[in-house]
C-alpha positions as CSV (number, residue, x, y, z in Angstrom):
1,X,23.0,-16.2,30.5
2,X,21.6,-17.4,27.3
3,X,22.5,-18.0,23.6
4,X,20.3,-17.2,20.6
5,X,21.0,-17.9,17.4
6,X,20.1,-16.5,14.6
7,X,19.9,-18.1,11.3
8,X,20.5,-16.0,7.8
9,X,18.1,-14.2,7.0
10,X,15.5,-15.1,9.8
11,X,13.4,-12.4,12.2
12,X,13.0,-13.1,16.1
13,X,10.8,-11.0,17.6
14,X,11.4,-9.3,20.7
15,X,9.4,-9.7,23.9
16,X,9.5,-7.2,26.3
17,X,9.7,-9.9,29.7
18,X,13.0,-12.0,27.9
19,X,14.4,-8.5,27.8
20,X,14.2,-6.6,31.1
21,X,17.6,-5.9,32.1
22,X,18.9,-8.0,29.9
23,X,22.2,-6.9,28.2
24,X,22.8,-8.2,24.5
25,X,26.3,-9.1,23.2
26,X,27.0,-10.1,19.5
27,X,29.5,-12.8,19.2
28,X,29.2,-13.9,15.8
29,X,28.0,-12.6,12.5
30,X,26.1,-9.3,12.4
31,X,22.2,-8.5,13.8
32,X,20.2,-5.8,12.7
33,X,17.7,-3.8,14.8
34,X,14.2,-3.5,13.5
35,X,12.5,-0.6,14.8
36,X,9.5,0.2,16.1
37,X,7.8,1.6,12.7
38,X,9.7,-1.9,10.9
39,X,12.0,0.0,9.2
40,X,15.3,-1.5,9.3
41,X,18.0,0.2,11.8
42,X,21.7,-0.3,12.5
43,X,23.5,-3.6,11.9
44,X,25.5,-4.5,14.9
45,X,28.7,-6.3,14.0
46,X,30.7,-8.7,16.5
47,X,31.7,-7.9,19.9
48,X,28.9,-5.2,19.7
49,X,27.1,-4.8,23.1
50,X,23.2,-3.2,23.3
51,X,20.1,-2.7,25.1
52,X,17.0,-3.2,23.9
53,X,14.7,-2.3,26.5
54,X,13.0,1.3,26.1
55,X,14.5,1.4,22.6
56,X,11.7,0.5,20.5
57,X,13.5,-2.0,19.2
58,X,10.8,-4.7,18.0
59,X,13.2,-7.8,16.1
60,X,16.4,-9.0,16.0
61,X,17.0,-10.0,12.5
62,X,20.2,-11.2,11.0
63,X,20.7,-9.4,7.8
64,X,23.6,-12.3,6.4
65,X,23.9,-15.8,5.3
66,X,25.8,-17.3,8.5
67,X,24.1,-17.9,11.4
68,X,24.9,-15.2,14.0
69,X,24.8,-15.2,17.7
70,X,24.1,-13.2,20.2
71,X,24.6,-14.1,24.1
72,X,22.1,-12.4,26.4
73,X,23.3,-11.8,29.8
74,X,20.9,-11.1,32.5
75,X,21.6,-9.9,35.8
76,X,18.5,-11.2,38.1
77,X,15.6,-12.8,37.4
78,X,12.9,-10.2,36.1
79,X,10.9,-9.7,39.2
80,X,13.8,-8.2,41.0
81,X,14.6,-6.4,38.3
82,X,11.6,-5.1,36.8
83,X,9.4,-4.2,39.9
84,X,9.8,-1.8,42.8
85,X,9.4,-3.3,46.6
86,X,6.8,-0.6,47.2
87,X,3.4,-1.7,46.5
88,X,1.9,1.6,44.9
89,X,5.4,2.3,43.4
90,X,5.3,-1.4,42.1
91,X,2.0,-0.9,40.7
92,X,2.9,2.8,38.8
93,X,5.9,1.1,37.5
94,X,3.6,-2.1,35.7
95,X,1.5,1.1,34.2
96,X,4.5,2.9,33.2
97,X,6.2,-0.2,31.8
98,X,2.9,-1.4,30.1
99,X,2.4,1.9,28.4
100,X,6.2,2.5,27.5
101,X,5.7,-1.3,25.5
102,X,3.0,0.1,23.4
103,X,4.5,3.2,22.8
104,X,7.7,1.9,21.8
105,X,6.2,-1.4,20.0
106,X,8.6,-3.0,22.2
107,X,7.0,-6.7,22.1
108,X,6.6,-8.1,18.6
109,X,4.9,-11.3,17.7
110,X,3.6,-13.2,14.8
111,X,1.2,-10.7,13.6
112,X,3.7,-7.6,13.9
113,X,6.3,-9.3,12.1
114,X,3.4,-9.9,9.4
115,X,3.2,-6.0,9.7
116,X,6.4,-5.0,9.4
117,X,7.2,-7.4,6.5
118,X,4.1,-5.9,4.3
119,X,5.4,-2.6,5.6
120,X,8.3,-2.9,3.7
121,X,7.2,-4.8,1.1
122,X,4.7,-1.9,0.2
123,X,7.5,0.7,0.4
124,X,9.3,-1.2,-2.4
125,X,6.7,-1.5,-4.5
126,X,5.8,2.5,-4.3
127,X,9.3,3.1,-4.8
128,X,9.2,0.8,-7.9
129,X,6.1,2.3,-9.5
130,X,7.5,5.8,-9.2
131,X,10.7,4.5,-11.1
132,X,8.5,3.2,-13.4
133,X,6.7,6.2,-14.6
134,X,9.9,7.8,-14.9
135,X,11.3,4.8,-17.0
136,X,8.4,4.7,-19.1
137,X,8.7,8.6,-19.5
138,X,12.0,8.7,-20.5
139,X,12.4,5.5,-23.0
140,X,9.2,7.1,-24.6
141,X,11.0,10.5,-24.7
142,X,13.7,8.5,-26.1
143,X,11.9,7.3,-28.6
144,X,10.3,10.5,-29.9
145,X,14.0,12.2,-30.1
146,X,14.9,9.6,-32.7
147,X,12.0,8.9,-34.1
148,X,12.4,13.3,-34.9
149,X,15.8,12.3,-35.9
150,X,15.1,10.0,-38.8
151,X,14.7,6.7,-37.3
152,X,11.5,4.8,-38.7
153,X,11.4,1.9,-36.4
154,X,10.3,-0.4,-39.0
155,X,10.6,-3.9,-38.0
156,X,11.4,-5.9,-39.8
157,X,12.6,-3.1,-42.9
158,X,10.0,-2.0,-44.5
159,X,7.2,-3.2,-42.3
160,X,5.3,-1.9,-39.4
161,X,5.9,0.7,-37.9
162,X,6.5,0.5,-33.7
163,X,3.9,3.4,-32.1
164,X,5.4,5.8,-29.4
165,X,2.5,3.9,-26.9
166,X,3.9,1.0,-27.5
167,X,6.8,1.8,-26.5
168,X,5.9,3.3,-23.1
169,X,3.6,-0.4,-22.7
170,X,6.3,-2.4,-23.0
171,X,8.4,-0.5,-21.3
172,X,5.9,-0.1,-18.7
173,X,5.4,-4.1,-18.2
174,X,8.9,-5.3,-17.8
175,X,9.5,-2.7,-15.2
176,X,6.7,-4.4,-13.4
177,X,7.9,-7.7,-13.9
178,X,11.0,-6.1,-12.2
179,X,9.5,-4.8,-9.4
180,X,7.7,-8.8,-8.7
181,X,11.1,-10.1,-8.9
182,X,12.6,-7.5,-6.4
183,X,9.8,-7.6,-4.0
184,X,10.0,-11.9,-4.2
185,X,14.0,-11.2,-3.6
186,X,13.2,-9.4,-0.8
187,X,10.5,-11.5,1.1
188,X,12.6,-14.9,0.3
189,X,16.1,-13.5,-0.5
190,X,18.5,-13.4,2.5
191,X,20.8,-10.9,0.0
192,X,17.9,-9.6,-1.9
193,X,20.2,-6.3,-3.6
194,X,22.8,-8.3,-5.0
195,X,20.5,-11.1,-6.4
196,X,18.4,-8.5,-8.2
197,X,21.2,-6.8,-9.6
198,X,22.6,-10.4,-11.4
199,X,18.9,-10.9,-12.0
200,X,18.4,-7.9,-13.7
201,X,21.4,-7.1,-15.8
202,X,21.3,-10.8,-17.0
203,X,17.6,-10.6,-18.1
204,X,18.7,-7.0,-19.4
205,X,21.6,-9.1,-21.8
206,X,18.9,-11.4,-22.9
207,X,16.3,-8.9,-24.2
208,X,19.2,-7.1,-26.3
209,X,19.1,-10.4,-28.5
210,X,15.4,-9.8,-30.1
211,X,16.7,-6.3,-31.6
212,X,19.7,-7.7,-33.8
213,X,17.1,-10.5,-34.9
214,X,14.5,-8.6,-36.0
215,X,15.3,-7.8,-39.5
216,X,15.4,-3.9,-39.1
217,X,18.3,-1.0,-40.3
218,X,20.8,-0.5,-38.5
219,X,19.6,2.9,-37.5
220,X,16.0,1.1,-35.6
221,X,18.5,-1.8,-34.1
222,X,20.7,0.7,-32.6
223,X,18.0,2.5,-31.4
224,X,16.3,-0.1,-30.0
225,X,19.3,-1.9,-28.4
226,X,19.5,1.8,-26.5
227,X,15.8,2.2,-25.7
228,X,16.6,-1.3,-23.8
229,X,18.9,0.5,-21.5
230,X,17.4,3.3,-20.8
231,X,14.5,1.8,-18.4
232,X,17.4,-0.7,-17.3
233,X,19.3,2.5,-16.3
234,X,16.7,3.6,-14.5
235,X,14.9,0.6,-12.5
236,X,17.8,-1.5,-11.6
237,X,19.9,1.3,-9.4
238,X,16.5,2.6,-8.0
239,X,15.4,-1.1,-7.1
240,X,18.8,-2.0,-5.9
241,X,19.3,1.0,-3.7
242,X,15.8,0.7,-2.2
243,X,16.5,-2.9,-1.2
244,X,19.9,-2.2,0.4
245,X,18.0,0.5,2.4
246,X,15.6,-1.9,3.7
247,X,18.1,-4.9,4.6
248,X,20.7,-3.1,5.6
């Protein structure tokens, strides 16, 4: 019997011959399963008892901030356990086992936790450029509806005019700069969701000051204080779902 902890946030990989037979029981915190593709799986809470071998189960990773344990119980050593006392049975039985591990992705190491990582990292950043065309499609749509209504977007009064395009730009660039923040979040984060959300809605706060300074009616201010929103409505939920799906 054996202890392994598990710091927050932190990945072990999981290797088939430390887990033949091997029964897993979580007495503290909470482990998540990673499986075999590196999508996240289920989060085992306390007292929770598993198998891993077979599963395609490729990490252990603890999805909070305490440390959580998990004491591995293991009921004879592996070649008693593992192998057949028939020679040609033993033999079919290495084959099988060999080819069920890279089937299932069972043993993970350095370069498949790499894998996994990018794996997800590139499934958040798709998932933030698709809410970025949407954001930039609708702030610009936005626009256009006032712009039809009688707003002039003169900033300050009187001056130049703010361009449809740019409107989509700029809305198009600080949703990027929210996707770099959610995908840093994510890689360094060990609660990557509710960090971005703060993040976000603060930065959100912040960028509403620029409009009541900028000398224009109060038609363009109002306007513009809404065309803030409307990307923020749309890429902070969509960010902060799609990291909860991938920690959790």
């Amino acid at each position: 019997m054996r202890t392994l902890a598990l710091r927050g946030g932190t990945r072990v990989a999981v290797v088939a011959a430390e887990w033949c037979d091997a029964f897993g029981v979580v007495t503290r915190g909470r482990v998540q399963l990673e499986l075999r593709d590196g999508e996240p799986g289920p989060v085992l809470g306390r007292d929770a008892g598993f198998w891993l071998r077979g599963t395609g189960v490729r990490a252990l990773r603890n999805p909070g901030r305490r440390t959580a344990r998990v004491r591995i119980l293991t009921p004879g050593a592996r070649t008693v356990t593992c192998q057949s006392p028939h020679p040609y049975a033993g033999h079919r039985m290495m084959e099988e086992e060999m080819n069920s591990m890279n089937d299932t992705g069972i043993v993970a190491g350095p370069a498949s936790g790499r894998t996994s990582r990018a794996h997800r990292l590139r499934g958040l950043a798709g998932t933030g450029f698709v809410a970025t065309l949407a954001a930039m499609a609708a702030t610009t749509l936005a626009a256009a509806l006032a712009q039809a209504a009688g707003v002039d977007f003169e900033v300050p009064d009187g001056g130049e005019t703010i361009p449809l395009p740019g409107v989509a730009v700029v809305t198009g660039f600080f949703s990027v700069v929210g996707i770099v923040i959610a995908v840093a979040l994510l890689r360094w984060s060990a609660r990557p969701a509710e960090r971005f959300v703060w993040t976000a809605v603060s930065l959100t706060a912040i960028s509403l000051v620029p409009p009541l300074l900028c000398g224009a009616n109060t038609a363009t201010v109002t306007t513009l204080l809404g065309l803030h929103l409307v990307p923020a409505a749309v890429m902070i939920p969509t960010l902060a779902r799609s990291l909860r799906n991938r920690t959790d």
